[in-house]
Steps between C-alpha positions, in 0.01 A plus 500: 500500500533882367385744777566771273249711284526519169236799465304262202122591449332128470128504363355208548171347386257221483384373130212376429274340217365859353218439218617206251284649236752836509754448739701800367279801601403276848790321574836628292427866471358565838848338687737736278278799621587416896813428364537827337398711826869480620851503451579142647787293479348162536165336451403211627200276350308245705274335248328120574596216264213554334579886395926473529489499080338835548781607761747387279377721184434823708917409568535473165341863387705660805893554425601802664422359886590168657202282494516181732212285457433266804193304448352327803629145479172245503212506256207630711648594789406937315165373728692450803593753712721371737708294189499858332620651808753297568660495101482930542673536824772278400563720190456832718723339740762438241452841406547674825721260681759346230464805233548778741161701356330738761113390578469911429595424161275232413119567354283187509206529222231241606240581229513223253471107568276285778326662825716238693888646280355857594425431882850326501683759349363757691617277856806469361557845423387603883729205656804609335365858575504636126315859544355519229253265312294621196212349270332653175125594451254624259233452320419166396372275207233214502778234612572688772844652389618843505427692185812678322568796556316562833728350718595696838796405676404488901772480774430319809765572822614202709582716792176449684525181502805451593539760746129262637750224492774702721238581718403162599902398466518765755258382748591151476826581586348716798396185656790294450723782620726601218491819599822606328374322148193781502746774567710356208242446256326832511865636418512281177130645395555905619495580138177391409305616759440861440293273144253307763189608621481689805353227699753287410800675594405621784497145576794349388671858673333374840608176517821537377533849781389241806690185386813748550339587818490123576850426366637756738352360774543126429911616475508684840474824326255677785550807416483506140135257531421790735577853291312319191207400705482896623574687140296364263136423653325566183646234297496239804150572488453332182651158571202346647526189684877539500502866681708546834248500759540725800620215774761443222616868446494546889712179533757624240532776723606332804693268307705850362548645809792378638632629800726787517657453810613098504565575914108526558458170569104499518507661137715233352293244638151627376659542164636125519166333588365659108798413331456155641157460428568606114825312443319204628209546233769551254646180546189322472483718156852346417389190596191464295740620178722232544807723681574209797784616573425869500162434734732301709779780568160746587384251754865451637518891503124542672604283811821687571268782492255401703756461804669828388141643506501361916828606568429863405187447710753499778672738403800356350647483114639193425770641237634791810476302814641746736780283651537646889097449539496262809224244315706502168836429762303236648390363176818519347674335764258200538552416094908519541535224696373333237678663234224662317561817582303864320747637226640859552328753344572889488723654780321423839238233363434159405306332200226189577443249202124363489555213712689717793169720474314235595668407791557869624109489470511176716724669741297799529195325530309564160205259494598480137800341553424132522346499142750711347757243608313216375512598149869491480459093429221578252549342164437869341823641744699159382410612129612870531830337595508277224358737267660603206463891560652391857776267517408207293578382123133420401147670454264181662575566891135646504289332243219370779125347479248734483379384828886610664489810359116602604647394829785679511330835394240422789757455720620863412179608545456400873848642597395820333188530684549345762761822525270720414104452443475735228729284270181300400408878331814583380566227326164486341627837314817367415331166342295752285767565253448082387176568245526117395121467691337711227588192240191388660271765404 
C-alpha cells in the first residue's frame, strides 16, 4: 500500500441515461464541459450497466487525460443506494489508499445518473472526507434535463459535515475516555478549521482544549489539568456538558499542591487522602478499559497509602524513620527477632515496606491497623505479586468477576472513609472525570 502522494487531480463522476432522442447535447457534450473546467489528471466514470456504452464513448472522445471507467457491477443496483455506495467507496478507497491520491485532490461530480448513485456518491465522498463535491444546473427542457449552454457549475464543501461527524467522534470518545484520541484528532484537522463555521469550531476547539485538560489529569499531570483549567475560561465555556465544573477545578487544585516541606507531617497526609481518593477512581477507569493489570498496581499502590496516610497521622514517614526514636527502637527490635527487620535508609533513619506499616500502626495502636493487615492475603495483594508489571511472567493475575472487583473497590471505599468521612465527597469529584453515564442520555 503507497502512503505517498502523487499530487494527481481525479474528477470523478456519475453517468447517467441523458435524453435518447439527443444524447449528445444532454448526455456527451454536457460531461466534456465538467470535464473541461479543469486541468485533471484522471477521470473516473461510474456509469450503470445500462449507460456503461455511454461511459465507454465519452472515453473514447477523451485522449489527452486518463479515463477509467468503473461501472457499478449489477444491473439495477444505479436504484440502490447502499449497492452504489458500496461499488464507489471501494473505487475511492483504491484511489486514496492503494494509489496514494490526496482526498484534497479529488472532485466528486454527482449531477448525472439515479437519485439513489447521487445520494451514494455524495456519502462516499464525505466518508472518505473528499472536500469538495460539485453538481451542474441550469435551465431545463421538457424531459427534465439541463438545456445546453446554461449549465452552472455549483461547489458543495464536505467540511461541515465532516467536521459534524468529528464532533460527535469527539463526544463519543468523551464518554468512553479517550481523552488523548480528541487531543490527537483535532491536531490531524487544525488546517481546516479556520474553513468551518464559527459555531463549529468553536466546538471542535472546546472539546479538543478540555479532553487535554482531562488527559492531563487522567496521567497525574495536576498541574498542567490545573493552569489549563485557569487560562482559557472562554473556550471551556463552550464545551457544554463536557466543561470542568468548579468541584473539579477546586479538586485539581488540591491534587497540584503538593507539599513543600515533606517534614510537615499533617501536610503530607491531607495531600495523601486526595491522591488516594483519585488514584482509586483511576483504577476503576483502568479497569473498565480493560488495563487489569494497571488498575491492579493502583489498588496495590492505594493501600500502602492508606497506612502511609496513618502513619503521617502520627507523625512519622515511613521512607525516614528516625532510627534513635524510642517507639521505632522498640518496633525495630520486636521484628529482629524474627528476622524481618526495617531496611536502612539515609544516615540516622530507617525505611518501612507496606506490610511493616501496618504493624507499626498495630504497635502504635491505629484502629486502622487490623484491616490494613488483613488485606495482605487478599487475592488483589497475591496478584500485584504475581503481576506482570510486578514480579510475574504473565498479564491474568487480576482478570476478576465483576462482582470481585465491585467488591474490592467498595472495600477501598470503607478504608478511605472510614479514615476520613469526607472521602465519600472526594471521591465523588474524582469519579467525575468517568463521563460513560451520559451514554444514557
Amino acid at each position: 500500500m503507497s502512503i505517498s502522494h502523487n499530487d494527481q487531480k481525479v474528477l470523478v463522476l456519475t453517468v447517467g441515461t441523458g435524453n435518447a432522442e439527443d444524447k449528445e447535447n444532454s448526455l456527451y457534450v454536457p460531461l466534456q464541459k465538467s470535464i473541461d473546467t479543469d486541468c485533471w489528471d484522471q477521470v473516473i466514470l461510474f456509469p450503470s450497466q445500462q449507460t456503461v456504452e455511454d461511459a465507454n464513448e465519452v472515453k473514447r472522445r477523451i485522449s489527452k487525460i486518463s479515463v477509467e471507467v468503473r461501472p457499478i457491477p449489477n444491473t439495477g443496483e444505479e436504484n440502490d443506494a447502499d449497492a452504489s455506495f458500496a461499488h464507489f467507496d471501494a473505487v475511492l478507497g483504491e484511489l486514496i489508499e492503494s494509489d496514494g491520491v490526496s482526498p484534497r485532490d479529488i472532485t466528486l461530480d454527482f449531477t448525472r445518473g439515479t437519485k439513489a448513485m447521487s445520494a451514494a456518491l455524495v456519502l462516499a465522498g464525505v466518508a472518505r472526507s473528499v472536500p469538495v463535491l460539485r453538481y451542474i444546473e441550469g435551465k431545463r427542457g421538457k424531459r427534465g434535463n439541463v438545456l445546453a449552454g446554461s449549465e452552472v457549475i455549483r461547489e458543495v464543501r464536505t467540511e461541515v459535515a465532516n467536521a459534524r461527524q468529528r464532533i460527535n467522534l469527539a463526544e463519543r470518545l468523551m464518554i468512553r475516555g479517550d481523552f488523548e484520541a480528541i487531543c490527537t484528532m483535532h491536531k490531524e484537522m487544525s488546517s481546516g478549521l479556520k474553513d468551518l463555521p464559527e459555531q463549529l469550531s468553536n466546538r471542535l476547539n472546546a472539546y479538543a482544549y478540555v479532553a487535554d485538560i482531562y488527559a492531563s489529569w487522567d496521567r497525574f499531570d495536576y498541574g498542567r489539568a490545573r493552569s489549563l483549567i485557569k487560562s482559557r475560561q472562554e473556550i471551556i465555556s463552550l464545551a457544554g456538558q463536557f466543561e470542568p465544573t468548579r468541584d473539579m477545578e477546586q479538586w485539581l487544585k488540591c491534587l497540584a499542591s503538593y507539599p513543600i516541606e515533606k517534614n510537615n507531617c499533617d501536610e503530607m497526609a491531607t495531600y495523601l487522602r486526595y491522591l488516594a481518593c483519585d488514584l482509586l477512581a483511576n483504577a476503576e477507569r483502568r479497569y473498565r478499559d480493560g488495563l487489569f493489570e494497571d488498575a491492579g498496581v493502583r489498588w496495590y499502590r492505594i493501600l500502602e497509602l492508606i497506612g502511609q496516610i496513618r502513619l503521617f497521622d502520627q507523625g512519622y514517614d515511613s521512607s525516614r524513620l528516625p532510627d534513635d526514636n524510642p517507639k521505632v527502637k522498640e518496633f525495630n527490635d520486636r521484628l529482629s527477632r524474627k528476622s524481618q527487620s526495617l531496611n536502612k535508609g539515609e544516615k540516622g533513619t530507617l525505611l518501612a515496606s507496606r506490610l511493616q506499616v501496618a504493624r507499626f500502626l498495630k504497635h502504635l495502636g491505629d484502629p486502622l491497623s487490623k484491616r490494613l493487615l488483613q488485606q495482605d492475603n487478599s487475592d488483589y495483594v497475591v496478584a500485584r505479586n504475581h503481576g506482570l508489571l510486578a514480579h510475574g511472567f504473565n498479564a491474568r493475575a487480576y482478570r476478576m468477576t465483576s462482582g470481585r472487583v465491585r467488591t474490592i473497590i467498595e472495600n477501598f471505599e470503607q478504608l478511605l472513609c472510614e479514615d476520613r468521612p469526607e472521602a465519600h465527597e472526594w471521591l465523588a469529584v474524582a469519579r467525575s472525570l468517568d463521563f460513560s453515564s451520559l451514554r444514557e442520555n
